[in-house]
KOLVO-979755 format. One record per residue (C-alpha): residue in three letters; z, x, y; chain; residue number from 1. Coordinates in nm, 4 decimals. Each point is the difference from the previous one (the first is absolute). Example, Ala and Ser with C-alpha at 12.3 -4.5 7.8 and 13.67 -1.06 7.14 Angstrom:
{"ALA", {0.7800, 1.2300, -0.4500}, "A", 1}
{"SER", {-0.0660, 0.1370, 0.3440}, "A", 2}
//
This chain:
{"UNK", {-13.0760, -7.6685, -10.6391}, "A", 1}
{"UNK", {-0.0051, 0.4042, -0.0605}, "A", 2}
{"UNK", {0.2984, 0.1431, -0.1127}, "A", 3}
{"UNK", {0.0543, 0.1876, 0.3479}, "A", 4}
{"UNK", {-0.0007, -0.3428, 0.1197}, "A", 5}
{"UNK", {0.2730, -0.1727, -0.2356}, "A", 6}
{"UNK", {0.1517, 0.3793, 0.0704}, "A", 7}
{"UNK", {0.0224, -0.0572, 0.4127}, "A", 8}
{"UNK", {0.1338, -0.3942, -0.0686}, "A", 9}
{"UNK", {0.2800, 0.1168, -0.1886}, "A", 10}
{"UNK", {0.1193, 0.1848, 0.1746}, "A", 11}
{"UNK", {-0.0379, -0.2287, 0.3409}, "A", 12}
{"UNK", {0.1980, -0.2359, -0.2429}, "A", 13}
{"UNK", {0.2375, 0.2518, -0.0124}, "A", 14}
{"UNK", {0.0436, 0.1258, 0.3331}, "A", 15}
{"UNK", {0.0409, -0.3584, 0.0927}, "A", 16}
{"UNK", {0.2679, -0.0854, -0.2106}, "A", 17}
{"UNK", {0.1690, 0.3059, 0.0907}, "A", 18}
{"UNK", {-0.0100, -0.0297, 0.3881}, "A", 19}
{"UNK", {0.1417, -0.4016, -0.0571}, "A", 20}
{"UNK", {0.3002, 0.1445, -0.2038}, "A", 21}
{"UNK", {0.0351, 0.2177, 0.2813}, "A", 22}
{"UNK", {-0.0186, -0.2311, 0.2901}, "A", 23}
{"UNK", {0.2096, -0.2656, -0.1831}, "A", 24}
{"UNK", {0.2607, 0.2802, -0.1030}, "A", 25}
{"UNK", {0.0139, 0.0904, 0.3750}, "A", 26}
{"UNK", {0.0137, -0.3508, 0.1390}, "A", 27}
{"UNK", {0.3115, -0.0583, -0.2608}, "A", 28}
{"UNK", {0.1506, 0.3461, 0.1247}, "A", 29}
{"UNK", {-0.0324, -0.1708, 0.3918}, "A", 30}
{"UNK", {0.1808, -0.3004, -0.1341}, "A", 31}
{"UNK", {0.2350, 0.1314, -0.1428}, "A", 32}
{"UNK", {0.1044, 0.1926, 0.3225}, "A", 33}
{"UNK", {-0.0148, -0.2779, 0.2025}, "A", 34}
{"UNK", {0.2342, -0.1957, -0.2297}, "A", 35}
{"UNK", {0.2306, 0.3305, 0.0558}, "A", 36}
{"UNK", {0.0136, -0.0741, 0.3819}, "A", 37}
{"UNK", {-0.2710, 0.2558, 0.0317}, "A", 38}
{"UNK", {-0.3117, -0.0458, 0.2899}, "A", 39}
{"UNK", {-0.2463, 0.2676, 0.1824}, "A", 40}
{"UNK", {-0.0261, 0.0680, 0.3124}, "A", 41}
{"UNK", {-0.3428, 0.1892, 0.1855}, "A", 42}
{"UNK", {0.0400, 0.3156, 0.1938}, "A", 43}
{"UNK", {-0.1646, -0.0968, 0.3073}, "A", 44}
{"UNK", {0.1643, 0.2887, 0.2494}, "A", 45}
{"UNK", {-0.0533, 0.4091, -0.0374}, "A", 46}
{"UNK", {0.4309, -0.0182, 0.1024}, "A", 47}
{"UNK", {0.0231, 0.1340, -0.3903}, "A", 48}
{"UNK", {-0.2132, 0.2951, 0.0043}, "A", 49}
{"UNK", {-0.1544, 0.1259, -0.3297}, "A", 50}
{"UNK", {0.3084, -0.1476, -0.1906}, "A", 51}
{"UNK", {-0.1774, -0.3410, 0.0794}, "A", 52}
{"UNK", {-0.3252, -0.0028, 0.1821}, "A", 53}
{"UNK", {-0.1545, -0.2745, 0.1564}, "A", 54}
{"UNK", {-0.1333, -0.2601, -0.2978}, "A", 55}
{"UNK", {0.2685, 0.1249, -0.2295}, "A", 56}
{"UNK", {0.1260, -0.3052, -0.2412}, "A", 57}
{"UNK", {0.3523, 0.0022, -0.0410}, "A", 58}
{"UNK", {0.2073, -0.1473, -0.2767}, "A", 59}
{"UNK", {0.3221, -0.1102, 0.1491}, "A", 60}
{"UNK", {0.3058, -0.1460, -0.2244}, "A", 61}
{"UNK", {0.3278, -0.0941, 0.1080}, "A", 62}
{"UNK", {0.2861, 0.2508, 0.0494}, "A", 63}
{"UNK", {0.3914, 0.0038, -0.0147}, "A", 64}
{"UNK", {0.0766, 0.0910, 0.3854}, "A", 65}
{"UNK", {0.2846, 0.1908, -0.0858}, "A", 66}
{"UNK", {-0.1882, 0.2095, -0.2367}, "A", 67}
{"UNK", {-0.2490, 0.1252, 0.2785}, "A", 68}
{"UNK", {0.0178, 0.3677, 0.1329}, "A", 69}
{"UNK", {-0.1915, 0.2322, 0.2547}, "A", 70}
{"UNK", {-0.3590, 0.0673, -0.0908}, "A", 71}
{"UNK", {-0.0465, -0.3367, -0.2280}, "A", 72}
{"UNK", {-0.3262, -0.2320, 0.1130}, "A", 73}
{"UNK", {0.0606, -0.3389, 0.0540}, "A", 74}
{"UNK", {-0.1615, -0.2669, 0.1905}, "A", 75}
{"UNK", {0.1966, -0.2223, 0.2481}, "A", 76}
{"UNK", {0.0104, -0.2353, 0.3004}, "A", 77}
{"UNK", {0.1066, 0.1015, 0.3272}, "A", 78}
{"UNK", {0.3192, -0.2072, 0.0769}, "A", 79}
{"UNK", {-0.0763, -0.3460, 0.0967}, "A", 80}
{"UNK", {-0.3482, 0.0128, -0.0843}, "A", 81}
{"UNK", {-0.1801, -0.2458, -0.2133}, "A", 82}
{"UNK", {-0.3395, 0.1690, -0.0022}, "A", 83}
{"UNK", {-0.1285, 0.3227, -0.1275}, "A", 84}
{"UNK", {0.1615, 0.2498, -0.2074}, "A", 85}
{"UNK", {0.0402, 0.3799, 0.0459}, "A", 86}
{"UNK", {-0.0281, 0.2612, -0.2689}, "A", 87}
{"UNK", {0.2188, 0.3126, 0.1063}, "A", 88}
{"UNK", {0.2533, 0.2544, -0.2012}, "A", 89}
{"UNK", {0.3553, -0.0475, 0.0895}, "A", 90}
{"UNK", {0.1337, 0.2276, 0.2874}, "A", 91}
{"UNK", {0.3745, -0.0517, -0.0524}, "A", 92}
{"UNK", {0.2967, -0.2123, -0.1076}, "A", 93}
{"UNK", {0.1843, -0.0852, 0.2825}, "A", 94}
{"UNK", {0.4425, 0.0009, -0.0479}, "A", 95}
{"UNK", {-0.0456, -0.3814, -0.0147}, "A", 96}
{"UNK", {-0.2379, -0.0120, -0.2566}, "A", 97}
{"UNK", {-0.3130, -0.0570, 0.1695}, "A", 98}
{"UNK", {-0.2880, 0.1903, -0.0132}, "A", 99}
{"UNK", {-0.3025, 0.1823, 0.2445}, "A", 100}
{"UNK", {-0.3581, 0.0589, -0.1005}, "A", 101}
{"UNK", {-0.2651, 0.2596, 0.1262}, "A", 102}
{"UNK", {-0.3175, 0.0137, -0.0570}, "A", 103}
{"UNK", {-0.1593, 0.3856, -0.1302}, "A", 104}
{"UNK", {-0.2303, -0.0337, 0.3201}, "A", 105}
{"UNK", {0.1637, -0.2793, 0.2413}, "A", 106}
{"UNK", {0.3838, 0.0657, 0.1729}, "A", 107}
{"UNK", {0.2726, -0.1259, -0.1077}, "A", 108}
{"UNK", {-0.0105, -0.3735, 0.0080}, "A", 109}
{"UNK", {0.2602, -0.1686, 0.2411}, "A", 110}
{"UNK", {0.1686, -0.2302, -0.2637}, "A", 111}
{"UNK", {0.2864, 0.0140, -0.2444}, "A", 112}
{"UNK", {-0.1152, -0.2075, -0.2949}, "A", 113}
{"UNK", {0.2751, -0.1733, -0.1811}, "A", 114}
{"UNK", {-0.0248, -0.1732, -0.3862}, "A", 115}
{"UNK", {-0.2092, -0.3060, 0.1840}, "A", 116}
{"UNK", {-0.2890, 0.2054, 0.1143}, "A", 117}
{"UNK", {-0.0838, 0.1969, -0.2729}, "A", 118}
{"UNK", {-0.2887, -0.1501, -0.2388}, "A", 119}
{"UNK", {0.0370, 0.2509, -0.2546}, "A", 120}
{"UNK", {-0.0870, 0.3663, -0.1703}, "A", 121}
{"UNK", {-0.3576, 0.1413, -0.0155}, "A", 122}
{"UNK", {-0.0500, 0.0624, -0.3483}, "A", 123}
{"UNK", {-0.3461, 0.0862, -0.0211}, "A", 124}
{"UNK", {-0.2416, 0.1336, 0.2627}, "A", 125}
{"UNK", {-0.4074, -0.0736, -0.0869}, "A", 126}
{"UNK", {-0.1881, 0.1768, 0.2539}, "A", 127}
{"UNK", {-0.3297, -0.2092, 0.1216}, "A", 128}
{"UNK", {0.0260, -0.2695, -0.1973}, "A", 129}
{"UNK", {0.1326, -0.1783, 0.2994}, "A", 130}
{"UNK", {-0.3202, -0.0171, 0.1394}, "A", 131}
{"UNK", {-0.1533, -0.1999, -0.3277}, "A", 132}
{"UNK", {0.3086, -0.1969, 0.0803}, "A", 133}
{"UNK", {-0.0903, -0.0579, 0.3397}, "A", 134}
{"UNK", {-0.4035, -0.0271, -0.0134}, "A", 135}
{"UNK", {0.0580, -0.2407, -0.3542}, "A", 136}
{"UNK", {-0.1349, -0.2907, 0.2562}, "A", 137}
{"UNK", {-0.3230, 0.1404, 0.0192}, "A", 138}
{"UNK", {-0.0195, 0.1343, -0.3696}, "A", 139}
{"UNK", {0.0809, -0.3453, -0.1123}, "A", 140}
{"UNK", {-0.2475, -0.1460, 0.1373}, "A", 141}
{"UNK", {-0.2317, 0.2443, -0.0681}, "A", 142}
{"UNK", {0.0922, 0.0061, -0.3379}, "A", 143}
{"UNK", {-0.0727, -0.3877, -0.0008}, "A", 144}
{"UNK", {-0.3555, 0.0233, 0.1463}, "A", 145}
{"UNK", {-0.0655, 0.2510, -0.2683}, "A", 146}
{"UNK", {0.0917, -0.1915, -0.2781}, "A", 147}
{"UNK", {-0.2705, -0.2839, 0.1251}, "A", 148}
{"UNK", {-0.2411, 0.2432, 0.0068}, "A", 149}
{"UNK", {0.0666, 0.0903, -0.3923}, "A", 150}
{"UNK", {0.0485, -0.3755, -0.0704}, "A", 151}
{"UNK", {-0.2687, -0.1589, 0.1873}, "A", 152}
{"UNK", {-0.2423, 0.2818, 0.0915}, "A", 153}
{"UNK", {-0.3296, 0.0751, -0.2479}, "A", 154}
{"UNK", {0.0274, 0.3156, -0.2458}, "A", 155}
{"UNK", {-0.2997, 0.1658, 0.2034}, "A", 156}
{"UNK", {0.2225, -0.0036, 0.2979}, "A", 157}
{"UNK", {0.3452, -0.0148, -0.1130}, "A", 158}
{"UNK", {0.1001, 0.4229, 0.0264}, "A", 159}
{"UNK", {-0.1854, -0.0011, 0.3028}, "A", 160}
{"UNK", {0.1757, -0.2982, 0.1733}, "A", 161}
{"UNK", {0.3360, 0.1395, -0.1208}, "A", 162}
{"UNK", {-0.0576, 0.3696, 0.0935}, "A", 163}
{"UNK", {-0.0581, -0.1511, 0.3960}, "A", 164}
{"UNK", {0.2814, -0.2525, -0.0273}, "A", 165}
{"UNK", {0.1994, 0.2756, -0.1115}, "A", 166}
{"UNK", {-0.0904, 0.2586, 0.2445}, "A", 167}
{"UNK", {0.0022, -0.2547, 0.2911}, "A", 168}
{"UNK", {0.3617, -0.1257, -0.1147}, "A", 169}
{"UNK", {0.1260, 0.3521, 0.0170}, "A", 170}
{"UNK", {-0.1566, 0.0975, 0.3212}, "A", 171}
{"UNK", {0.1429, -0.3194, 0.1337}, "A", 172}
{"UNK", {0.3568, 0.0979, -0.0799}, "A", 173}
{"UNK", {-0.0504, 0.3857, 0.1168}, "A", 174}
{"UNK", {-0.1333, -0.0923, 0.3383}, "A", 175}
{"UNK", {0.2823, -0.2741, 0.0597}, "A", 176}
{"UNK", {0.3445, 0.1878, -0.1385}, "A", 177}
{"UNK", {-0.1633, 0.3764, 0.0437}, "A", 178}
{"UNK", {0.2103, 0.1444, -0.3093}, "A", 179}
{"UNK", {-0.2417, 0.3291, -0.0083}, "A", 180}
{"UNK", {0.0426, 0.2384, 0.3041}, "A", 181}
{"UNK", {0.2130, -0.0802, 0.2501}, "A", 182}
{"UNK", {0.2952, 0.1520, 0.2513}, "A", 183}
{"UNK", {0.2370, -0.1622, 0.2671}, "A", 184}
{"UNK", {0.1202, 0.2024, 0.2415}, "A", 185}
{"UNK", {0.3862, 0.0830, 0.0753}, "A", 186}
{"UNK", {-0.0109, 0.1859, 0.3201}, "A", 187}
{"UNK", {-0.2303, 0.1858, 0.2299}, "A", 188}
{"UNK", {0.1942, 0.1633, 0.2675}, "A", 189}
{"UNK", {-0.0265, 0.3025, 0.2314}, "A", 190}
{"UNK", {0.0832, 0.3345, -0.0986}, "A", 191}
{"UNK", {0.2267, 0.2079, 0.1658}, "A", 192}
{"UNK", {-0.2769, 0.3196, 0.0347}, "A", 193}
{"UNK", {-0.2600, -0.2717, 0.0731}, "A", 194}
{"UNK", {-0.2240, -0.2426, -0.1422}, "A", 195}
{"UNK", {0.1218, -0.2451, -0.2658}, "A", 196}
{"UNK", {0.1216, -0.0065, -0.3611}, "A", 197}
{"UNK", {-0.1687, -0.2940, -0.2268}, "A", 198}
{"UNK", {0.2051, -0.1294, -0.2646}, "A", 199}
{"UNK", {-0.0973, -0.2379, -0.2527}, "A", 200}
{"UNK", {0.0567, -0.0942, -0.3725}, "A", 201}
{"UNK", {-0.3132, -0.0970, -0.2909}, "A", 202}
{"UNK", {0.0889, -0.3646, -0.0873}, "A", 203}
{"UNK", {-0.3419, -0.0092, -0.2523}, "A", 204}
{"UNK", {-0.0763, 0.0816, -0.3447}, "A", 205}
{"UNK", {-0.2262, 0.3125, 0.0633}, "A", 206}
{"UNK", {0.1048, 0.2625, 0.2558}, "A", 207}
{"UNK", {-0.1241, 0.0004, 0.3432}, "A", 208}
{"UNK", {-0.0307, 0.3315, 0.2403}, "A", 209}
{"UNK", {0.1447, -0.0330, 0.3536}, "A", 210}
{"UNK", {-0.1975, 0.2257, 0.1779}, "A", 211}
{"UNK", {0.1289, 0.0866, 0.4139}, "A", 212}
{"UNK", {-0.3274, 0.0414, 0.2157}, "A", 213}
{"UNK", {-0.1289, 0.3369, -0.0465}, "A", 214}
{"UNK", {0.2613, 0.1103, -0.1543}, "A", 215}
{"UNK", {0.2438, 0.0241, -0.3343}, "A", 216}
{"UNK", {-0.0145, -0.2593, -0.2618}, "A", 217}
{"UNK", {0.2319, -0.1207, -0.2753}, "A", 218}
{"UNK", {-0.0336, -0.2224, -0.2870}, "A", 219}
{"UNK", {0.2392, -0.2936, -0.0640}, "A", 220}
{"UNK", {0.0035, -0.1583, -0.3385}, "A", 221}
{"UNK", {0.2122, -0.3614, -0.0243}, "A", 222}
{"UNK", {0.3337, 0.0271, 0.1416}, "A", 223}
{"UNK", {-0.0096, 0.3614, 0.1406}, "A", 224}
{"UNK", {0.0073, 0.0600, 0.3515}, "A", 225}
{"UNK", {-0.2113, 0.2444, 0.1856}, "A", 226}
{"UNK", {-0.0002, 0.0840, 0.3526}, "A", 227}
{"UNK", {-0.2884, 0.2373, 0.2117}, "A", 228}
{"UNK", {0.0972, 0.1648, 0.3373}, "A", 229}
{"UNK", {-0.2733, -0.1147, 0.2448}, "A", 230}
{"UNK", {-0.1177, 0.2341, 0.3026}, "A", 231}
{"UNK", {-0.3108, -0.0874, 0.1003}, "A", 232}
{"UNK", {-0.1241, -0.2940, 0.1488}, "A", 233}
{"UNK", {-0.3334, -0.1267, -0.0439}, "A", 234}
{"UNK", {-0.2935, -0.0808, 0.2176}, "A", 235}
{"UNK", {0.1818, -0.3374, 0.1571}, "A", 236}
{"UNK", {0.3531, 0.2080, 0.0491}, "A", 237}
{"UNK", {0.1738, -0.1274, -0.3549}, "A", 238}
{"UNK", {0.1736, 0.1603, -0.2092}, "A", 239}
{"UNK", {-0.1477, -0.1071, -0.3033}, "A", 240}
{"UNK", {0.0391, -0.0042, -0.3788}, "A", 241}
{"UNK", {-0.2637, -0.1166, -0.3005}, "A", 242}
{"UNK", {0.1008, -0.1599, -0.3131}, "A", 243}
{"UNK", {-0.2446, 0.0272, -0.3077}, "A", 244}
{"UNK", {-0.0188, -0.0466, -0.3155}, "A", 245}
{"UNK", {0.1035, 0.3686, -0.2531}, "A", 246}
{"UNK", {-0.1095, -0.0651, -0.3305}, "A", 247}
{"UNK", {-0.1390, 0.2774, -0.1803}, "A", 248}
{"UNK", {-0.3806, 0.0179, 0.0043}, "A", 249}
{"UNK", {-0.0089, -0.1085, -0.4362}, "A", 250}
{"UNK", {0.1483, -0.3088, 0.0915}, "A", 251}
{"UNK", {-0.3069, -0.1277, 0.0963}, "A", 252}
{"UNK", {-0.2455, 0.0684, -0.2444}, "A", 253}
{"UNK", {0.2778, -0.1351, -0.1829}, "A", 254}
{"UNK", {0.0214, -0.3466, 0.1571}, "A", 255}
{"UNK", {-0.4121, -0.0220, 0.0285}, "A", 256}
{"UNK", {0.0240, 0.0819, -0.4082}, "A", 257}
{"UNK", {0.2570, -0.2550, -0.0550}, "A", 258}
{"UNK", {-0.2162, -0.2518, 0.1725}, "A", 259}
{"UNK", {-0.2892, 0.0426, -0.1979}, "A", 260}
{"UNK", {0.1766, -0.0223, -0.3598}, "A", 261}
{"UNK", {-0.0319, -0.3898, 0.0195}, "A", 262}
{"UNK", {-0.3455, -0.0069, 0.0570}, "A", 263}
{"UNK", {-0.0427, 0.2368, -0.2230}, "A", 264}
{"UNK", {0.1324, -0.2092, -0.3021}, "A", 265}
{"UNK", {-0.0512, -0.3399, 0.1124}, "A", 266}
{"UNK", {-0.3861, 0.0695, 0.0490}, "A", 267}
{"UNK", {-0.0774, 0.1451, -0.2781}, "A", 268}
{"UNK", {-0.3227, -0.1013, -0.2254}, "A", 269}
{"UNK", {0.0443, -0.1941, -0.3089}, "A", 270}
{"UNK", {-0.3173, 0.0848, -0.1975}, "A", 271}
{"UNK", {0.0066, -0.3028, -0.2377}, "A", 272}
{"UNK", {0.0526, -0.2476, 0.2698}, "A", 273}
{"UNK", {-0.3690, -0.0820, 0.0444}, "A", 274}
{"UNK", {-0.0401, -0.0020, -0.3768}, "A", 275}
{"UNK", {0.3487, -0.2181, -0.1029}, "A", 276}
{"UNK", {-0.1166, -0.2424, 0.2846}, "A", 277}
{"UNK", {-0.3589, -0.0359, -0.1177}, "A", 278}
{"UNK", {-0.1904, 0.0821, 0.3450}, "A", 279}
{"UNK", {-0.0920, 0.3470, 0.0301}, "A", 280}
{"UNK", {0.0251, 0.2796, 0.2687}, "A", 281}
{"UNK", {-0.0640, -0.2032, 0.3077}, "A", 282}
{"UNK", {0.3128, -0.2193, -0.0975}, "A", 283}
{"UNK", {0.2264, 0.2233, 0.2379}, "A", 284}
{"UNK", {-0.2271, -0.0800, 0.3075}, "A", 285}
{"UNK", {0.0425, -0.3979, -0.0443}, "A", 286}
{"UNK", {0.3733, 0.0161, -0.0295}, "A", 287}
{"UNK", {0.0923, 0.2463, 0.2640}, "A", 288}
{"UNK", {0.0147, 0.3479, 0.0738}, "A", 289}
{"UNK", {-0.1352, 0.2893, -0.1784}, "A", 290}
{"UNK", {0.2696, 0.1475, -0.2302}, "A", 291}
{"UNK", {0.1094, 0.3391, 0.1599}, "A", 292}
{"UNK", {0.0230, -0.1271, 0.3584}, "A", 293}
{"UNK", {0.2707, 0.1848, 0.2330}, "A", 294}
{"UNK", {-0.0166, -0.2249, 0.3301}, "A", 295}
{"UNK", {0.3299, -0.1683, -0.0619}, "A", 296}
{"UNK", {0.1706, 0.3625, -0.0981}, "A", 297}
{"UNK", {-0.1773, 0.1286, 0.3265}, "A", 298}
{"UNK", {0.0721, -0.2452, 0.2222}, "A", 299}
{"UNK", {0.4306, 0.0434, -0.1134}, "A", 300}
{"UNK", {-0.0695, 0.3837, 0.0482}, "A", 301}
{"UNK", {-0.0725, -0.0704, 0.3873}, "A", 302}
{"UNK", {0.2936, -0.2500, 0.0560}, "A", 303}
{"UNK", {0.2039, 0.2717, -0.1511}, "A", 304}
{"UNK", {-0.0741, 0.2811, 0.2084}, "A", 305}
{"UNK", {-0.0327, -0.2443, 0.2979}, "A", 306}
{"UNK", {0.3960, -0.0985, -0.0179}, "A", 307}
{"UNK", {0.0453, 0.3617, -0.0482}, "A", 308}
{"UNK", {-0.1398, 0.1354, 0.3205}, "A", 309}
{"UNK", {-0.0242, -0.2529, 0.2619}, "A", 310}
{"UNK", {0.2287, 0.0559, 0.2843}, "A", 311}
{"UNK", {0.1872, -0.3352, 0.0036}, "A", 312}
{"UNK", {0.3222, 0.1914, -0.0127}, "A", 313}
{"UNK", {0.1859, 0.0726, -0.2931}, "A", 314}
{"UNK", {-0.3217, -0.0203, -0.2533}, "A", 315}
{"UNK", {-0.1839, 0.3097, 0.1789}, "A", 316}
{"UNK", {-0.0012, 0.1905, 0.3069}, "A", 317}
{"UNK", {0.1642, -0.1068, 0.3206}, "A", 318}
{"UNK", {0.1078, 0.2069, 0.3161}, "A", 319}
{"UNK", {0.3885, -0.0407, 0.1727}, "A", 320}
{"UNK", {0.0262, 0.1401, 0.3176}, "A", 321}
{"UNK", {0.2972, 0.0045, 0.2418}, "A", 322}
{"UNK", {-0.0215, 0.0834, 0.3859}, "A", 323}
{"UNK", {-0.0326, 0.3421, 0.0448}, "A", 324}
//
């Protein structure tokens, strides 16, 4: 073994034992909330605006009702419900003690929450993680496929096999929760001068341009709302508006580069191989494919850029239209 070689182990060794303190300190840290009457709760509404966006991960602990005041987040149960909770900032305190919530983008809500209701205090606000939380289904059993493939599959094979289970588990999850680029709309109603105003709020992780047909644009990033005044209709009589992706044009050269790096590393010639094994230069073309080989890399590139511009709504482009 060269010393680059015993250089590069290290420091795997390293790294590894470094990312298991970390994921053991962080799985003590989550159990010791838990013990404190702490839980999470996933952001699945826009009602919050930017202060929580759609797949924000909240960290919720219990609160002393009394204590609450306007403006403080908390998560609750409408009276009398036993099912979903609601994450809103406190309205007002009502003369008897109770309390009304609003949301930054919804009305007020029609309740007065009393000590009963109220599951606690957000604490802490992790925006996107919600949707690891929510797509960890997927990952998990992605993540199990891919550790057959280390165990069980040859060397020859191995980074290739995990480079597609890997790509394939991640276009999986994209395609079925849509976490990148995506909008829902809050109203689309005539305007007074004519036409229609579009309004809508960016629920993804990258920003996405609401465009009104031939006409002005705006770009939403997650939790911000936009709204376009439509005036002309199109060729069937709609009033129409298009919703596409608006990252900036180095993202993707960025995202094809980022692909590549595996292959780029995994594949890369070992010139004593042959020689250590005893079987010369032809030994690579027994075992499997020739070192250097981007297929897998490629074929992750494409399923990227796929998710990213096919018009299943809410990954790419899509049109809303409204009578005209």
């Amino acid at each position: 073994m060269t010393d680059r070689a015993r250089s590069t182990e290290r420091w795997i060794h390293v790294g590894t034992w470094v990312l298991l303190g970390l994921l053991v300190g962080f799985v003590a840290f989550c159990g010791v909330w838990r013990l404190q009457g702490g839980r999470w709760e996933r952001v699945e509404t826009p009602s919050m605006g930017t202060v929580a966006p759609v797949g924000t991960l909240l960290w919720v602990k219990p609160v002393d009702f009394a204590s609450l005041r306007p403006g403080d987040f908390i998560t609750f149960r409408p009276p009398g419900s036993h099912g979903g909770t609601y994450s809103h900032r406190v309205l007002a305190v009502d003369p008897d003690g109770r309390i009304t919530t609003k949301g930054v983008l919804s009305p007020p809500d029609p309740w007065h929450l009393g000590p009963e209701d109220v599951v606690g205090s957000v604490r802490m606000r992790w925006r996107g993680v919600g949707w690891l939380v929510a797509a960890a289904p997927v990952l998990l059993v992605g993540g199990l496929f891919a550790l057959l493939v280390v165990r069980l599959g040859r060397p020859a094979w191995r980074a290739a096999g995990l480079l597609v289970v890997v790509s394939l588990t991640l276009s999986a999850a994209i395609a079925w929760y849509r976490p990148l680029v995506n909008a829902e709309q809050l109203a689309f109603v005539p305007s007074a001068g004519g036409g229609a105003d579009a309004t809508y709020v960016g629920t993804g992780l990258l920003p996405i341009r609401l465009t009104a047909h031939d006409g002005a644009s705006v770009v939403m990033s997650a939790g911000k709302v936009g709204t376009v005044h439509v005036t002309r209709a199109d060729e069937a009589g709609r009033l129409r508006v298009t919703l596409s992706p608006a990252v900036p044009w180095w993202w993707w050269p960025l995202l094809v580069g980022a692909c590549f790096v595996p292959a780029a590393v995994s594949t890369r010639p070992t010139p004593d191989a042959g020689r250590r094994n005893g079987r010369g230069r032809n030994a690579s073309r027994r075992d499997g494919p020739r070192a250097g080989r981007w297929v897998p890399a490629a074929g992750h590139v494409l399923v990227g850029a796929k998710h990213l511009r096919s018009g299943d709504g809410g990954l790419g482009k899509g049109d809303h239209t409204a009578p005209a």
